[in-house]
N, C-alpha and C positions, 0 to 999 in steps of 0.2 A: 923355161922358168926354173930358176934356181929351189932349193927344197925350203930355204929360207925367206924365198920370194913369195911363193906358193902360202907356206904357213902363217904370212903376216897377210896375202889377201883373202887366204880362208879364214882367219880372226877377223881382219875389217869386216866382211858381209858377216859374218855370225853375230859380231857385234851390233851391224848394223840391224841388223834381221828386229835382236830381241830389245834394243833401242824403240824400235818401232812398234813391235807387239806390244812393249808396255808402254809407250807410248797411247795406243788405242786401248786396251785395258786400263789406264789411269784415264782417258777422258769417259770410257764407260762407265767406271767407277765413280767418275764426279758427275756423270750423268746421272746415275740411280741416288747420288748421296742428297743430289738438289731436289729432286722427282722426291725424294722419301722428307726431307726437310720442309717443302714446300705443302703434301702432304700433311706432315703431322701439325700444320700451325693452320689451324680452324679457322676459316675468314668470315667475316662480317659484310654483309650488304648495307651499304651506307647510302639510303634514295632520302630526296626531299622536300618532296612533296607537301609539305605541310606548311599552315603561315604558324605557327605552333614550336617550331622548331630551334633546341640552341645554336650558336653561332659553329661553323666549324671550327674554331678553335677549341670550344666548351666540348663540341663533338667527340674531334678525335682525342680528345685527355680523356673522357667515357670509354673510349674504345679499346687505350691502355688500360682503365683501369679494368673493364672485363676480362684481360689478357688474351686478346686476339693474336693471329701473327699474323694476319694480312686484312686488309679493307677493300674491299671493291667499292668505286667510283661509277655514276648511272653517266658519267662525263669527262673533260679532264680541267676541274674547277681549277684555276690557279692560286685559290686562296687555300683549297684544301692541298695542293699538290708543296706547298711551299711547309705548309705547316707540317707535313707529312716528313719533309727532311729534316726534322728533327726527331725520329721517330727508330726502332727498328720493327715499323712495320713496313711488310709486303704490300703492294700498290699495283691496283688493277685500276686500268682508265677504260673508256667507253668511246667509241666513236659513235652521236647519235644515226639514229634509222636514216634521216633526211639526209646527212652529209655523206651516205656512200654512193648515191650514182657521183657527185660532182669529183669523189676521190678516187672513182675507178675510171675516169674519163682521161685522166694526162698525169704523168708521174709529176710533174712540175706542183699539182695541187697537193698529191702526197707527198711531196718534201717539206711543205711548207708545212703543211700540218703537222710531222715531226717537227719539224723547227719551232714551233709556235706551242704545243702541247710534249712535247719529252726534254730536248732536248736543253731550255731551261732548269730543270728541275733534275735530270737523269746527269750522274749516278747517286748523287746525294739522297733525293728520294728512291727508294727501290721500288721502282716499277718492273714486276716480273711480266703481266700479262696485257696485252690492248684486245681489248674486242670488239669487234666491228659491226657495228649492230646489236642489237636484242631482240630474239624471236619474230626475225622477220618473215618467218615461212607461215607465222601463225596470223599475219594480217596481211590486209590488201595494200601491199604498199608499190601495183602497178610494178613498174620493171625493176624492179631493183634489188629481187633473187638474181636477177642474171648477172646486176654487178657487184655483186657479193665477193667473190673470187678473185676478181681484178683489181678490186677496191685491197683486199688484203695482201695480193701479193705485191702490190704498190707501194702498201704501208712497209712490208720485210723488205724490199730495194731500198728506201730510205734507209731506213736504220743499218742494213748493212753496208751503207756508202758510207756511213760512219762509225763505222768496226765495231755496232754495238749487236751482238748474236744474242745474248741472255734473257732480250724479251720477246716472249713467245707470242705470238698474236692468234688471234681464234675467234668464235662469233657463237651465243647463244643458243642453241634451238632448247625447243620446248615439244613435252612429248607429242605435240599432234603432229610433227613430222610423220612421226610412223601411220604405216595403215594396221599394220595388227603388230597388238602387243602383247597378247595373252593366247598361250601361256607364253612364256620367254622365248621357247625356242622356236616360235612364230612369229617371231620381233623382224616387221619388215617395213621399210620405209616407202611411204606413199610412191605411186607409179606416175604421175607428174613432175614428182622431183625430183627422182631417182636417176635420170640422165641429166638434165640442164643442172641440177645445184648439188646431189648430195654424193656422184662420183669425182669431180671438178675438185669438191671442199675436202674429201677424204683423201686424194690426192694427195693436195694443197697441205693439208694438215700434215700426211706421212713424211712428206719433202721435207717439211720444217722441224718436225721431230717434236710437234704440238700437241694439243691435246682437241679433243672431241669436248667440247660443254654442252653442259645440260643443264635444263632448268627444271628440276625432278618435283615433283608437290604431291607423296601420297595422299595429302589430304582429299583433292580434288577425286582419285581414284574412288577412296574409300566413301566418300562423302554421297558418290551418286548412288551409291544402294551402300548403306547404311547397316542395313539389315540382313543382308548377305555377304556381308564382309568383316569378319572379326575384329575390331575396332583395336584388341590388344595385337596382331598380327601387325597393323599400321602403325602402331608405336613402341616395336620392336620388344614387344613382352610376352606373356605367356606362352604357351605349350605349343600352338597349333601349328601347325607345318603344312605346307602345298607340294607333291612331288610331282615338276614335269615329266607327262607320258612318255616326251619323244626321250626326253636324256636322260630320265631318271635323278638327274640334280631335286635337292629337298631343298625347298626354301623355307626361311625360319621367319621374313618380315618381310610388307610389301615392298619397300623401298627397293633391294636386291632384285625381286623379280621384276619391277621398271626398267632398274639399271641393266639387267641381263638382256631384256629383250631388246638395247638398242648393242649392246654387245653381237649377239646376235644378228641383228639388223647389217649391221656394219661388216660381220663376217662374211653374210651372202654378197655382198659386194666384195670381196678378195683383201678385207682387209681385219684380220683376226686380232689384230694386237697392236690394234691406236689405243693412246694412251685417253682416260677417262678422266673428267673434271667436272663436280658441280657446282655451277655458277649459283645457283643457287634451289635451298630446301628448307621447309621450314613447317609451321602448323599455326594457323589462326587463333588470335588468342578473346576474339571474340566477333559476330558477326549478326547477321538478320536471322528472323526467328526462324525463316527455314533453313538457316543454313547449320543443318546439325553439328555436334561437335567440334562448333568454333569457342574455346574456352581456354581460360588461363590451363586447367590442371594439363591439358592434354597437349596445349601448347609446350608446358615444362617438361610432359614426357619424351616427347618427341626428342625436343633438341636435347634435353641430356642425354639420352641413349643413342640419338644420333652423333656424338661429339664422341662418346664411351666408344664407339665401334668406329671411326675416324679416327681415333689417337693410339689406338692399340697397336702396341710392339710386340712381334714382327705385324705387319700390315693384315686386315683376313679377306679385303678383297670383297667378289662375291661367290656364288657358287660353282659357274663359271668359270670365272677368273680367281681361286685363291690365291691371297698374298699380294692382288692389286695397290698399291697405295693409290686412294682418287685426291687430289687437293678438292675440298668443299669449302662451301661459304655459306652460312645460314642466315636467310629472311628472314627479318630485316632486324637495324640496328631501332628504330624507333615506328613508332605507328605513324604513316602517311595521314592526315584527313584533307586533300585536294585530291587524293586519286578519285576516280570515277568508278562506277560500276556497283556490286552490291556490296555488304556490310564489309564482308572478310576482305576486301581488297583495301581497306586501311588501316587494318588491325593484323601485322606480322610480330611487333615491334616484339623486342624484348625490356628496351626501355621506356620509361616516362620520358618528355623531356628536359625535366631539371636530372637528367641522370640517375634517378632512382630506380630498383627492376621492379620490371612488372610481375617479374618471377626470378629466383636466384637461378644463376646457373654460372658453370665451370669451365670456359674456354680449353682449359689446359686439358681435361678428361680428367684428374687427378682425384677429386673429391668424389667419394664412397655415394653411389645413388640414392642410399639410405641417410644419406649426411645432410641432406635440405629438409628444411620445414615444411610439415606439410601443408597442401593447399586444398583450398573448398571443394568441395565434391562438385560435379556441374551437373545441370539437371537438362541437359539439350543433350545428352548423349543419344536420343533416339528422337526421331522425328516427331514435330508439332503437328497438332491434328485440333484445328479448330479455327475461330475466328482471329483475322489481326486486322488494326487498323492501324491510318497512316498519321500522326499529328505531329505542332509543334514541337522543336523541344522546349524544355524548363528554361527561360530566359531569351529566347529569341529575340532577337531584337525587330521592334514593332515596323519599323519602315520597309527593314528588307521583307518584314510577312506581308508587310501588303504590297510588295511586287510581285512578290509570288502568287498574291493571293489571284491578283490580278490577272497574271498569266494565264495559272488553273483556269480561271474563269473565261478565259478567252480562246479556248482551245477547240470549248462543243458547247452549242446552247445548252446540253442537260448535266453537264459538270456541275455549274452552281444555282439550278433552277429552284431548286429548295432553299436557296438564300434571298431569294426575291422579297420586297415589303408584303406583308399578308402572308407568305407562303410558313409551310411547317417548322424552318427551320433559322426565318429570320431576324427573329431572338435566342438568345439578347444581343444586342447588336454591339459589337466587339471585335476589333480586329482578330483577335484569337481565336475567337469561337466562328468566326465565317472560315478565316484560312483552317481550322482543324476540318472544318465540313469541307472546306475544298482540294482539303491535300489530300484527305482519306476520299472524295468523290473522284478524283484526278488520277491517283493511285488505281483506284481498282479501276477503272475504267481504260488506264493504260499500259497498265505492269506487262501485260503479255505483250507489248511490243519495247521491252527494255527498260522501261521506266521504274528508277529505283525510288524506296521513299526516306531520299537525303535532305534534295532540294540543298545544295551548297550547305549542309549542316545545318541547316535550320529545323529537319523531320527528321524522326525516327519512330520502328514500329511498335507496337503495343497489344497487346492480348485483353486489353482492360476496356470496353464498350465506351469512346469520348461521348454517345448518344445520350437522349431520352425518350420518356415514354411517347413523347410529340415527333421528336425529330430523331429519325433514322438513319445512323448513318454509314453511308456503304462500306463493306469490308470486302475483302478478301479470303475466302474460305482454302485453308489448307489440308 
């Protein structure tokens, strides 16, 4: 080889060489630039559960006007998906719980599914993330942790048959995956699904270069002992600090040592450094009288300083992890009233629904924490210790009370036995005053096996004795 041969194929591979290096350093680089963008625009949980609710068009213009920079979807509506392309917000869709055995069963069903849910609407609307399922490890939903995995890598086949990479797909869980979560660096994930679903999914996730979602709720932590857990620690304020034994990390708020212990969790499995996402966090902004510290003020605390410490430039991660950027989304855009369960499960909302807040608060992080009005003091910050009972609400409407009343009364001869002609309590006789004896008899007689005091909105509970000096009527002692 000539010296002029030689020196023009030693510049082609040198060239080629550092073509290539930057090459893979500018896709790294657009890797971390979209990780940190997607990151710092604080997402919205948009569910809708409610018959209460405005239109999604009314919706998602509330949802600019809060300045979110992305929405998650419990679906993938196509009234909301279309309205959404007009928008620059971020677009998280949902595969529900029921449709992943029949999408992990034949890629044919996964195609269609993108066809029918992205594929109209992508790229116009940005949909950054699909996730396949919601917290299915936390209910009996029969075999369909096993097709969790197949169902998703079904869904990424599609979409890369149509050279579309940029939407990451992933799937909920919620902390009771784990078996221990405390302190952090004991964060390990249940021994049932720690080989069939959560090495499979970690995989799955690493392969894709996805993220791990969580559905993180200090509330719930803090809420089950009240009294042993400093309330301002939960809503990321005061002094007090917790330093893990094993590692010596200091945590400053519960949320971080949640988030740690599935960090954690995920490391004993060989995988240190998947990337972290919360689908969703938030704090009740009111609830049943045992459920302490469900109120506006704490609700306001919460998501401001959680938004404050999500927007911060450079990123702070958690103890752990410094400098993490997580993408989060905060519970919810409005209060649910058809969800099911106790009080707090309809009350996330940050809004009313004519779009007014239920509390101010600052999407962007920009606005001084000192810069909101204040709000009322709450008097549920420690547990109720007394009598409650179950009645009407104010305005109920009289025919749906007497189905219900009906019901109650058909469940056990001694629910409405004091309602009987002659008996203590069958004056004055009144649709209201029989269902207030029967919902408050029906409640206490069945609370300890789930039974909330809703009744489709028509109950709620009360401290205030519906009784008299004749007629007694059953409570619930807390």
């Amino acid at each position: 080889m000539s010296l002029l041969a030689f020196f023009l194929f030693t510049l082609l591979v040198f060239s080629s060489s550092c073509c290539s290096a930057a090459r893979f350093q500018g896709h790294k680089y657009m890797q971390r630039k979209t990780m940190l963008d997607l990151a710092s625009k604080i997402g919205i949980n948009y569910g809708r559960q409610g018959n209460n609710l405005p239109s999604p068009y009314q919706s998602i213009n509330f949802i600019k006007s809060i300045k979110a920079g992305h929405v998650k979807l419990y679906d993938a509506d196509p009234e909301s998906l279309t309205l959404l392309s007009q928008t620059n917000l971020y677009v998280t869709i949902t595969v529900p719980n029921h449709q992943i055995t029949s999408l992990s069963s034949n890629q044919t069903t996964a195609d269609e599914w993108v066809r029918t849910n992205i594929l109209p609407y992508y790229p116009q609307t940005q949909i950054r993330f699909v996730l396949v399922g919601n917290e299915i490890l936390s209910y009996n939903y029969g075999n369909v942790s096993a097709n969790l995995v197949p169902a998703m890598r079904k869904i990424v086949n599609s979409l890369r048959l149509h050279g579309i990479h940029n939407i990451k797909v992933g799937t909920p869980l919620a902390m009771d995956s784990l078996r221990s979560s405390f302190p952090p660096s004991n964060g390990t994930f249940r021994e049932e699904i720690t080989g069939p679903v959560m090495l499979p999914l970690l995989k799955f996730l690493n392969g894709t270069n996805s993220y791990f979602f969580l559905n993180v709720h200090p509330y719930f932590r803090w809420s089950k002992n009240p009294m042993n857990t400093s309330l301002d620690f939960a809503l990321f304020q005061g002094n007090s600090t917790y330093t893990d034994p094993q590692t010596g990390l200091v945590y400053r708020n519960l949320l971080d040592q949640m988030l740690d212990s599935v960090l954690f969790a995920m490391t004993k499995l060989g995988y240190p450094h998947m990337r972290l996402a919360i689908s969703e966090t938030g704090w009740p902004n009111f609830g049943d009288i045992d459920e302490t510290g469900a109120n506006i003020l704490n609700a306001a605390t919460y998501n401001r300083n959680l938004i404050k410490k999500m927007t911060a430039s450079p990123p702070i991660g958690t103890p752990s992890r410094p400098g993490l950027p997580i993408p989060t989304f905060v519970f919810s855009l409005f209060n649910e009233n058809q969800k099911s369960g106790p009080g707090t499960q309809r009350h996330w909302g940050i809004l009313h629904p004519d779009g007014s807040p239920i509390y101010d608060i600052d999407f962007t992080g920009q606005k001084p924490l000192t810069g909101f009005n204040p709000l009322p003091k709450p008097t549920n910050n420690v547990p109720y210790k007394g009598q409650v009972w179950c009645v009407p609400v104010e305005g109920a409407n009289e025919t749906e009370l007497e189905e219900t009343l009906r019901m109650a009364c058909a469940q056990s001869n001694t629910t409405c036995a004091a309602l009987a002609p002659g008996r203590e309590c069958y004056e004055p006789v009144s649709i209201y005053w029989h269902a207030s004896y029967a919902l408050s008899s029906y409640w206490a007689q069945f609370r300890n096996q789930s039974i909330q005091c809703y009744f489709n909105g028509l109950a709620h509970e009360t401290t205030t004795n519906p009784g008299n000096d004749r007629c007694k009527f059953p409570s619930v002692t807390l």
